[in-house]
N, CA, C and O of each residue as an XYZ file, in Angstrom:
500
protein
N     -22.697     -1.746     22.278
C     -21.627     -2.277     21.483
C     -20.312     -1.825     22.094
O     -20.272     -0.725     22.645
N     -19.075     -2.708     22.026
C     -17.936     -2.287     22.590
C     -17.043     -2.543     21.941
O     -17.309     -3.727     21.733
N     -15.972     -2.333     21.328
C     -14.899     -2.177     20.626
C     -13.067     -2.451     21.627
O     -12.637     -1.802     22.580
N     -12.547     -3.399     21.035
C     -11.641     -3.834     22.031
C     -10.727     -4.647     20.759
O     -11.210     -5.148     19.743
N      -9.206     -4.603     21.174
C      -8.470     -5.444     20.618
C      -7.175     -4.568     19.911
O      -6.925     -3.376     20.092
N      -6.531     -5.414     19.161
C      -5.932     -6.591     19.015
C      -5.034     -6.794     20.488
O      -4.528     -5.951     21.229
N      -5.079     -8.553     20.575
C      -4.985     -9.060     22.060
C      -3.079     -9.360     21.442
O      -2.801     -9.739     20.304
N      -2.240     -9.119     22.339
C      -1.195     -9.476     22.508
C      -0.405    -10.051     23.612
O      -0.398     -9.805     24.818
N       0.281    -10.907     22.859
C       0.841    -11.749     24.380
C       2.512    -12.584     23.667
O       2.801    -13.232     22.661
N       3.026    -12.227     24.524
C       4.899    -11.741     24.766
C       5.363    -13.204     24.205
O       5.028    -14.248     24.763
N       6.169    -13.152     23.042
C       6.616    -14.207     22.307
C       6.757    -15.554     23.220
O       6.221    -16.568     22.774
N       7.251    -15.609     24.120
C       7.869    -16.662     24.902
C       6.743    -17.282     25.834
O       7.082    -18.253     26.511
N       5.409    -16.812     25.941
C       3.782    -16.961     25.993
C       3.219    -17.174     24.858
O       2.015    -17.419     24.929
N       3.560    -17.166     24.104
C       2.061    -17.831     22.828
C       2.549    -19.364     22.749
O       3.494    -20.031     23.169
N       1.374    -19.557     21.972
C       1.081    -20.912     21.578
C       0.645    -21.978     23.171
O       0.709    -23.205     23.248
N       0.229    -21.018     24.247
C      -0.213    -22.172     25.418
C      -1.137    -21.823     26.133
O      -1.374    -22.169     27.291
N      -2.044    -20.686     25.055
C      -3.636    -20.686     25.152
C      -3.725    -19.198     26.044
O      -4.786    -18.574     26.037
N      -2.709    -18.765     26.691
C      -3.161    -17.148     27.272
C      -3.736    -16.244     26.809
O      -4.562    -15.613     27.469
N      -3.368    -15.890     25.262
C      -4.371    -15.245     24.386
C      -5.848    -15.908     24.634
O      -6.546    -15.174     25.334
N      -6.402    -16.955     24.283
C      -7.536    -17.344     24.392
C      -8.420    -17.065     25.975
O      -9.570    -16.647     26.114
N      -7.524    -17.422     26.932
C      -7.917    -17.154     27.890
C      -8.233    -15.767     28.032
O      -9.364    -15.375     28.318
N      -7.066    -14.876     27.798
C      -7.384    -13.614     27.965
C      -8.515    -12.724     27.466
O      -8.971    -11.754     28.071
N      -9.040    -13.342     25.874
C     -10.482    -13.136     25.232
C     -11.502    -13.506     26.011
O     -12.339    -12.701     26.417
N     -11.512    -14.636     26.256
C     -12.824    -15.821     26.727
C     -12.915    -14.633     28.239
O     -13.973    -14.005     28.230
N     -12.058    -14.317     29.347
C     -12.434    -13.498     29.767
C     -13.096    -12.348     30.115
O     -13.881    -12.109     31.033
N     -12.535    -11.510     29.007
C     -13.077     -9.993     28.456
C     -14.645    -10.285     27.853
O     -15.637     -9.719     28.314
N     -14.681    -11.117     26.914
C     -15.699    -11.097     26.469
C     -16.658    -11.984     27.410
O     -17.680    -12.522     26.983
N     -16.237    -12.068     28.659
C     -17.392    -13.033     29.626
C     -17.454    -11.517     30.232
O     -18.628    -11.172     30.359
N     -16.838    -10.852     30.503
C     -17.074     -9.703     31.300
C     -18.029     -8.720     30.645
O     -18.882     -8.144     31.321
N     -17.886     -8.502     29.227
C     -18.751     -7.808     28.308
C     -19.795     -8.209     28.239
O     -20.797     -7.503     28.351
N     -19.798     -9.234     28.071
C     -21.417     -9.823     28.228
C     -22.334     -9.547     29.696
O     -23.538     -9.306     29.784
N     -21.304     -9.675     30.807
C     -21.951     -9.563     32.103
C     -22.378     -8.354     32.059
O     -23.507     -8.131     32.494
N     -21.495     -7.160     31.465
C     -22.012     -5.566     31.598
C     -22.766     -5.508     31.052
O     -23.456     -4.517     31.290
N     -23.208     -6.321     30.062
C     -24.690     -5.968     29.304
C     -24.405     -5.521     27.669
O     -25.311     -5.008     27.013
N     -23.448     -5.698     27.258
C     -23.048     -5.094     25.720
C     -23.743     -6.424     25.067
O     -23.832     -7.543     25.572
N     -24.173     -6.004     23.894
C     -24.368     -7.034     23.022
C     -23.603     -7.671     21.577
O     -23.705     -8.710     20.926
N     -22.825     -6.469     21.496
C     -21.649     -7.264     20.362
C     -19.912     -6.580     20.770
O     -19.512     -5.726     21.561
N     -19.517     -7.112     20.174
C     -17.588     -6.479     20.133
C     -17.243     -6.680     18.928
O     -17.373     -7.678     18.219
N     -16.705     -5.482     18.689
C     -16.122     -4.834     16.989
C     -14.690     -5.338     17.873
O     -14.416     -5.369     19.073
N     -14.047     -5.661     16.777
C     -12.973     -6.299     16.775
C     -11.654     -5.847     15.828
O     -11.917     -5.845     14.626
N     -10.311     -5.474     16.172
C      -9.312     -5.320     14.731
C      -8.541     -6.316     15.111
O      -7.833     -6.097     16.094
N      -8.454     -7.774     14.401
C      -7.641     -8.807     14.595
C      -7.485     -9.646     13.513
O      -7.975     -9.441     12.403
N      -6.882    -10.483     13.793
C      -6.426    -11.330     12.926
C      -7.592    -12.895     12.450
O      -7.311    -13.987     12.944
N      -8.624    -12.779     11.640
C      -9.331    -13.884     11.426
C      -9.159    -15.394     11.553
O      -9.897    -16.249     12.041
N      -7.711    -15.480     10.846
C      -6.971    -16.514     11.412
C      -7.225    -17.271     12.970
O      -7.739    -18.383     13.093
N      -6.826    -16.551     13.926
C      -7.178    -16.202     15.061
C      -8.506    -16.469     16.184
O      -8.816    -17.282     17.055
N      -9.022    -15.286     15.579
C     -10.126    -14.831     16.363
C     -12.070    -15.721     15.840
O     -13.043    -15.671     16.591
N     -12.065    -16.294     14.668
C     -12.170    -16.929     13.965
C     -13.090    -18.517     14.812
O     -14.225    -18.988     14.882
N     -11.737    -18.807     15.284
C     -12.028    -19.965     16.095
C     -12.412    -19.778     17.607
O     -12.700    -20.785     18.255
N     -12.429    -18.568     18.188
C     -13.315    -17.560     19.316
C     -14.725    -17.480     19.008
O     -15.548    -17.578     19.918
N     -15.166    -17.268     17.504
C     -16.505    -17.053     17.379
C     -16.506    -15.511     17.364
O     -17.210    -14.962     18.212
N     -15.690    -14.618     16.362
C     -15.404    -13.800     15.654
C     -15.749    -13.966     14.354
O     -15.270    -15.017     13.929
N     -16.476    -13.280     13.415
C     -16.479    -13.509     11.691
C     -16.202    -11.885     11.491
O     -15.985    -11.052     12.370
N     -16.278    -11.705     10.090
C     -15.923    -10.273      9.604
C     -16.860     -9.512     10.039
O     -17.945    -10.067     10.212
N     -16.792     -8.497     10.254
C     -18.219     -7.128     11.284
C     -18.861     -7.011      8.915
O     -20.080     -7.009      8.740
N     -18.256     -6.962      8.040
C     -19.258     -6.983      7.536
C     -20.383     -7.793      6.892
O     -21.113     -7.440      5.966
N     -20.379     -9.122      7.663
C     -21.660     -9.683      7.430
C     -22.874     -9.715      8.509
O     -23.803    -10.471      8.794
N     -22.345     -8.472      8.949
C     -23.210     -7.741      9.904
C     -23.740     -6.501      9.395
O     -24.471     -5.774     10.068
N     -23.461     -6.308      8.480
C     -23.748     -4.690      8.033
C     -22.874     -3.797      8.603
O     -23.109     -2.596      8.464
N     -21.809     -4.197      9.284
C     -20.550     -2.629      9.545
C     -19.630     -2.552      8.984
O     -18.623     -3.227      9.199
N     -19.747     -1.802      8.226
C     -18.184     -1.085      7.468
C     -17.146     -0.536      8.038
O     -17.523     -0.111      9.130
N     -16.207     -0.353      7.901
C     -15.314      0.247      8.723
C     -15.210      1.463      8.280
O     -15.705      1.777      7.198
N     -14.485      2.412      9.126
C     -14.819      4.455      8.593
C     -13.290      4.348      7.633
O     -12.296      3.626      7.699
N     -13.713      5.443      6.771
C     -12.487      6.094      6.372
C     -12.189      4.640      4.933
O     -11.536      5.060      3.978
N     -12.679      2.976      4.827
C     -12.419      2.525      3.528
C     -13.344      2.502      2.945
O     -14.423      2.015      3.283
N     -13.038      3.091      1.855
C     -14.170      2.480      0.930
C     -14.791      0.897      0.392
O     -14.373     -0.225      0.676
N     -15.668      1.213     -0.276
C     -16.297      0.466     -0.059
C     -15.743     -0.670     -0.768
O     -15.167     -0.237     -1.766
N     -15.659     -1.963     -0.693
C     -14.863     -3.220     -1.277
C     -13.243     -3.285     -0.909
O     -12.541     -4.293     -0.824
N     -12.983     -2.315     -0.775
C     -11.792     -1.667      0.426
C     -11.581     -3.355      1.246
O     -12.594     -3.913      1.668
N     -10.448     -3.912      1.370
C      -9.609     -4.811      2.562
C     -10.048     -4.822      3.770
O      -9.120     -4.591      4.545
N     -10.999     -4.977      4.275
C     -11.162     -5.079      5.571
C     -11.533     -6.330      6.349
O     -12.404     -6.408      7.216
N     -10.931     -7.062      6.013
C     -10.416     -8.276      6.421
C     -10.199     -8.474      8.356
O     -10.637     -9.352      9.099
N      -9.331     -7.225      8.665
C      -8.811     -6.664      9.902
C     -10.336     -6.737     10.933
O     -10.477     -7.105     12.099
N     -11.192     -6.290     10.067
C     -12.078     -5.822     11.136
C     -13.575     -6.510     11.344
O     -14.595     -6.575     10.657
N     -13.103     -7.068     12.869
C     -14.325     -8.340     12.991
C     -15.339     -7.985     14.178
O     -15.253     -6.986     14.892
N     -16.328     -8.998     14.261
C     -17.319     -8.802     15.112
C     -18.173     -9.732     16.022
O     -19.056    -10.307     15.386
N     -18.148     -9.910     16.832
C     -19.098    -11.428     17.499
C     -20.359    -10.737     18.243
O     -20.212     -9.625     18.751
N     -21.566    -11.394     18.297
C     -22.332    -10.871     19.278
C     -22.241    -11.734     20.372
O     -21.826    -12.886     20.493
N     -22.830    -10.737     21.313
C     -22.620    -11.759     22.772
C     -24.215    -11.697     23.139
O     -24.380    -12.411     24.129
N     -25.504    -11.088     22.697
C     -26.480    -11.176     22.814
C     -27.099    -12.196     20.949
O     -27.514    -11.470     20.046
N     -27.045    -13.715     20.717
C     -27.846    -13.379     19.900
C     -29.055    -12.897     18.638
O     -30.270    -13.072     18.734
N     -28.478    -12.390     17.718
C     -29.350    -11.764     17.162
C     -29.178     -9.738     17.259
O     -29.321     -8.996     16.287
N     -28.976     -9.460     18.139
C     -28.305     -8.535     18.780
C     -28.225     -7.265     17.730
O     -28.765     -6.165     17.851
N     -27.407     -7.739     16.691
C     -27.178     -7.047     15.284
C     -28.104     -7.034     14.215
O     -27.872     -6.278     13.272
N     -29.391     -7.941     14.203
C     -30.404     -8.172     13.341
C     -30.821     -6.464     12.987
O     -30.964     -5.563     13.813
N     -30.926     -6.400     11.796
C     -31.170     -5.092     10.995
C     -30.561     -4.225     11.372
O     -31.221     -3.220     11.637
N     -29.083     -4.149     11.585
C     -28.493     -3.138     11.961
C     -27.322     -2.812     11.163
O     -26.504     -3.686     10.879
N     -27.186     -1.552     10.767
C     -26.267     -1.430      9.300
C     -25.586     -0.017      9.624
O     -26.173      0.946     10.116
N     -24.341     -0.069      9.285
C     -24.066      1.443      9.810
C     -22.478      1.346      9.344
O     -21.930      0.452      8.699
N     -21.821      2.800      9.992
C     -20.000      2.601      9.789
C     -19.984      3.464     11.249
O     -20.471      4.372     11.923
N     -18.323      1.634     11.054
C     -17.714      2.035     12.391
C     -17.105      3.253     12.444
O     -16.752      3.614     11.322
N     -16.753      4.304     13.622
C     -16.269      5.170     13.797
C     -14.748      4.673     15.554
O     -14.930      4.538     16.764
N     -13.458      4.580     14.653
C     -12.815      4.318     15.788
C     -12.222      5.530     16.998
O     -11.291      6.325     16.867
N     -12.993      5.353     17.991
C     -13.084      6.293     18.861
C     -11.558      7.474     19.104
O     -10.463      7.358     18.555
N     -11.839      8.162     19.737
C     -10.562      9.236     19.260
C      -9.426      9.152     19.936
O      -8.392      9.663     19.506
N      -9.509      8.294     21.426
C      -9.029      7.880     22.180
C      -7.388      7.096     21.648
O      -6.239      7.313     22.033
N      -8.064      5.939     20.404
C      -7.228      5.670     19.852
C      -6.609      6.358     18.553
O      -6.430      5.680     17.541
N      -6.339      7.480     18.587
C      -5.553      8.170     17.707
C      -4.641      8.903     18.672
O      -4.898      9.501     19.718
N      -3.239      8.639     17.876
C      -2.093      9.858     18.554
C      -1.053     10.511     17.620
O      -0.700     10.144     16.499
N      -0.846     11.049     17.993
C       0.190     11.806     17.442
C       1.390     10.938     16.968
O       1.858     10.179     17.817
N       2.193     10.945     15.207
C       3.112     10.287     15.141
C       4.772     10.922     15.940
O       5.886     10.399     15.929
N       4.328     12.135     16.523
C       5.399     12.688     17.018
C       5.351     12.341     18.630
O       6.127     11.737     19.370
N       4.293     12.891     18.800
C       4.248     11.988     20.192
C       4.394     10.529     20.703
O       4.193     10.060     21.823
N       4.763     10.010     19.660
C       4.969      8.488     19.726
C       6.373      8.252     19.630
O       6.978      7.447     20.338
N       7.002      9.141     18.530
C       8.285      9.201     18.787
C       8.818      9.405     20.161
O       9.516      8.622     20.806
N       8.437     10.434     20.465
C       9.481     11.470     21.889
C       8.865      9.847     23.315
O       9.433      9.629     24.385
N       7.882      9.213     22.869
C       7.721      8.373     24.309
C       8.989      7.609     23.637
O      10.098      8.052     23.933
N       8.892      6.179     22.502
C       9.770      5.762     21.909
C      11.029      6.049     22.357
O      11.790      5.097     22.532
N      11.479      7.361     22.618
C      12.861      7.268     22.689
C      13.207      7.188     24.052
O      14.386      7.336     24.375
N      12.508      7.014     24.727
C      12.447      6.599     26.573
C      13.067      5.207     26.725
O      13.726      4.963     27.736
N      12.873      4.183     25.674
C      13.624      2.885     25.944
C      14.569      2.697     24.578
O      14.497      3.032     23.396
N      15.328      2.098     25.281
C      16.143      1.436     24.421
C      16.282      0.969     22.777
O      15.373      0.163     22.578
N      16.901      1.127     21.805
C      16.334      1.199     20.375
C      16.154      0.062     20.392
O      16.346     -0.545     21.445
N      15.721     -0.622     19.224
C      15.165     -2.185     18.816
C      14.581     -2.192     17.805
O      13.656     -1.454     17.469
N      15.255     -3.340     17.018
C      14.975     -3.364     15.350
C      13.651     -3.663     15.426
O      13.194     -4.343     16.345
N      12.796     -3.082     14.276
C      11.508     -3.311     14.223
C      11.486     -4.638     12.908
O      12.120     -4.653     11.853
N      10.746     -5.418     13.324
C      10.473     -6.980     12.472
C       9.197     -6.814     12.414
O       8.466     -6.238     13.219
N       8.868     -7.489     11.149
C       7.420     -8.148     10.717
C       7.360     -9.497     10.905
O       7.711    -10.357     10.097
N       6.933     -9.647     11.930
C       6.234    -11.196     11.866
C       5.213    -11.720     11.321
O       4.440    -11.068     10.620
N       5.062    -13.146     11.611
C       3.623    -13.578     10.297
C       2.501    -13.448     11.719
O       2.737    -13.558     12.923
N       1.013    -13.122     10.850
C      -0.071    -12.926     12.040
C       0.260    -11.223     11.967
O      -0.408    -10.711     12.865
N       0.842    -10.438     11.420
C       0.854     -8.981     11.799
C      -0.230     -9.059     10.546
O      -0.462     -9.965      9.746
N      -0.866     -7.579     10.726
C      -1.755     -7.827      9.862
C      -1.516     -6.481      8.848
O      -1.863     -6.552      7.669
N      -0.887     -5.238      9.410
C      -0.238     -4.379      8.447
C       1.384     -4.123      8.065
O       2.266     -4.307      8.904
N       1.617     -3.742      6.902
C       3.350     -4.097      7.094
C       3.803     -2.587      7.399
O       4.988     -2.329      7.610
């Protein structure tokens, strides 16, 4: 199993399929390495029409919500399948992706300030 995402691509690039391309890629490559599914944090909207559905009608929960908990965010495709047949468990998001909110600051202040906006398609505010 491999865990990957959310795919982004630079305002003045969307809407002319690079995102898609850039999936249809990765996940041709995942498949070649031999993984049989990808946990996903994206937008359903989205990912949806990739051949993504929610990871829990797979049996994976996500760590840390409880249970009936919003998790909307967090999806899953197999690339083998069947792949997931009787398989039930909670995700654990690797540690890799956790950092420090201070250490995020001190990089942050390396460029230039810039108002932070919510756009539509974000999926937390």
């Amino acid at each position: 199993m491999l865990t990957m995402g959310p795919i982004s691509i630079t305002p003045e690039c969307k809407r002319q399929g690079y995102g898609k391309r850039l999936l249809d890629f990765c996940l041709e490559k995942a498949a070649a390495m031999g993984f049989g599914a990808v946990l996903f944090e994206g937008n359903i909207k989205f990912y949806s029409h990739c051949g993504f559905d929610y990871a829990r009608k797979f049996g994976i929960r996500y760590h840390d919500l409880p249970e009936g908990a919003d998790d909307s965010f967090f999806l899953c495709m197999e690339l083998i399948p069947g792949y997931l047949d009787g398989i039930t468990g909670v995700y654990q998001t690797p540690k890799g992706y956790y950092v420090d909110d201070t250490d995020v600051e001190v990089f942050d202040r390396q460029f230039p300030p810039k108002e932070k906006l919510k756009l539509p398609g974000q999926l937390f505010d």
